[in-house]
C-alpha positions as CSV (number, residue, x, y, z in Angstrom):
1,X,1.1,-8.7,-14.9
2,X,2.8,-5.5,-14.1
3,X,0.6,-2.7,-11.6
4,X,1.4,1.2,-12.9
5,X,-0.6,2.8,-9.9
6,X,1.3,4.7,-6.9
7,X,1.7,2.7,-4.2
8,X,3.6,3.8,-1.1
9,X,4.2,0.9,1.3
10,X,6.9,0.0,4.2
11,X,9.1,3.2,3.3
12,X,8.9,2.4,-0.9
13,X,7.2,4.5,-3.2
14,X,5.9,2.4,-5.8
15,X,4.8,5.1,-8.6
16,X,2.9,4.3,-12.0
17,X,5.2,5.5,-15.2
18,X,4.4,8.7,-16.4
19,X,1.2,8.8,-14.4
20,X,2.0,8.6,-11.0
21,X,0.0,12.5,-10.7
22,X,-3.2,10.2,-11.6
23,X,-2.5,7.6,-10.2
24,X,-1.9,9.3,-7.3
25,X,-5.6,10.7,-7.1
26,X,-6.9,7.4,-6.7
27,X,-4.8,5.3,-4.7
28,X,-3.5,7.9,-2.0
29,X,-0.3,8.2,-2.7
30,X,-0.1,12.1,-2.5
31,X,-2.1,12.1,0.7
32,X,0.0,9.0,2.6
33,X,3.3,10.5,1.1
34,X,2.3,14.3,3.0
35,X,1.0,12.5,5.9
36,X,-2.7,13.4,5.7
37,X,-3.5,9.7,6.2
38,X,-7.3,10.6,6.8
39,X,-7.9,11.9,3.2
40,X,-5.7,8.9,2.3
41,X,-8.5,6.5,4.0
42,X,-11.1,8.3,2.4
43,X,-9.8,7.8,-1.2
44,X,-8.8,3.9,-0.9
45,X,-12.1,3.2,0.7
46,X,-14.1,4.8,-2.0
47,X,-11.2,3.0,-4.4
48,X,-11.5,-0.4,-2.9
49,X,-15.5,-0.5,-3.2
50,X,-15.5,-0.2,-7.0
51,X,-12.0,-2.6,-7.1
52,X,-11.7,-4.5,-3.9
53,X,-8.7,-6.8,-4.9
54,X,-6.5,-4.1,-6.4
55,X,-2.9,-5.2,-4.6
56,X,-1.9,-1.2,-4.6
57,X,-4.8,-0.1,-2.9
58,X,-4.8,-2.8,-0.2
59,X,-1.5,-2.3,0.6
60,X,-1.6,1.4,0.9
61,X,-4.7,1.4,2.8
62,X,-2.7,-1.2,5.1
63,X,0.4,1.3,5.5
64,X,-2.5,4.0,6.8
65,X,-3.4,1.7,9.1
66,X,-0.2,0.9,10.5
67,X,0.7,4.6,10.6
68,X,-2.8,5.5,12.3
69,X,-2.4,2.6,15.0
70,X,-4.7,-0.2,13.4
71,X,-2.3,-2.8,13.3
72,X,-4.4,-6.0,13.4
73,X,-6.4,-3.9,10.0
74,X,-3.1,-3.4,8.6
75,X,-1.9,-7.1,9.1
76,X,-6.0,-8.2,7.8
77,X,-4.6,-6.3,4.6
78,X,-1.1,-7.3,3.9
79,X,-2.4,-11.1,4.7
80,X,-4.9,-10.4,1.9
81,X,-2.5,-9.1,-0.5
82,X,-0.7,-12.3,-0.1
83,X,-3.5,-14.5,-0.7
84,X,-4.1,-12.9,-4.4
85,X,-1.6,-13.9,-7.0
86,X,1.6,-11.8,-6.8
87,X,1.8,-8.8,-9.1
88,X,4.9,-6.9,-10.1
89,X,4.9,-3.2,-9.4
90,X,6.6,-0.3,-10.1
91,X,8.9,0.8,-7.3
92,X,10.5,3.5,-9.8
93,X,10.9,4.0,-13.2
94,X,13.0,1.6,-13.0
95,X,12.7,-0.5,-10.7
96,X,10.2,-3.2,-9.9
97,X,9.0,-5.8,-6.6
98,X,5.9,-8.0,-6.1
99,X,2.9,-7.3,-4.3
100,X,3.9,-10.5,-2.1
101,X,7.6,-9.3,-1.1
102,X,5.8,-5.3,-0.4
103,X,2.9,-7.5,2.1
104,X,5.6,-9.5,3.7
105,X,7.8,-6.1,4.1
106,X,4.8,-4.6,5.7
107,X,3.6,-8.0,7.9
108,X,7.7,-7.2,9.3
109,X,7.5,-3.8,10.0
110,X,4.6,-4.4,12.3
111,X,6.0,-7.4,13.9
112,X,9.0,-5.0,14.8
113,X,6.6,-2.2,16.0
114,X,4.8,-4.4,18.5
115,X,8.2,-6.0,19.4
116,X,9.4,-2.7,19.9
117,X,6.9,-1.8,22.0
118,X,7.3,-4.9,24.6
């Protein structure tokens, strides 16, 4: 199955085709992509409590986490994402990765941050 709802994760913009406007309203995407990461929370939570497994809205609600300095949420997340079935998304209109290689791109980028850190 193939996700068509924006998804910005681990420095990839994963946009629905032709939609990503609307999609956008509902996932975050505009709101994580300016940096506004607490209207961004706002919308996923609201998202997630009507569709609580949708792979695009975990893992941008995990990339505001990272970014706002809730890493173990984040990780909580991306872990999630990778115990669901993997789903292709849209990275572009033409291009396309799974919900399982975004989730293990955003599991290494916090790794790196708290190695980084030390």
């Amino acid at each position: 199955m193939r996700i068509g709802f924006g998804v910005l994760i681990a420095g990839i913009v994963v946009a629905g085709a032709g939609s990503a406007t609307v999609a956008s309203d509902r996932t975050g995407y505009s709101a994580i992509k300016h940096g506004d990461f607490s209207t961004a929370e706002k919308t996923l939570v609201a998202e997630r409590r009507i569709f609580p497994a949708r792979p695009e809205l975990m893992l941008n609600l995990a990339t505001v986490y990272r970014n706002t300095g809730r890493q173990q949420e984040a990780r909580e997340l991306y872990q999630a994402v990778l115990q669901r079935p993997d789903m292709l998304m849209d990275v572009t209109a033409d291009r396309t990765a799974s919900s399982h290689v975004l989730a293990s791109a955003g599991l290494a980028r916090i790794s790196a941050r708290q190695m980084s850190s030390r």
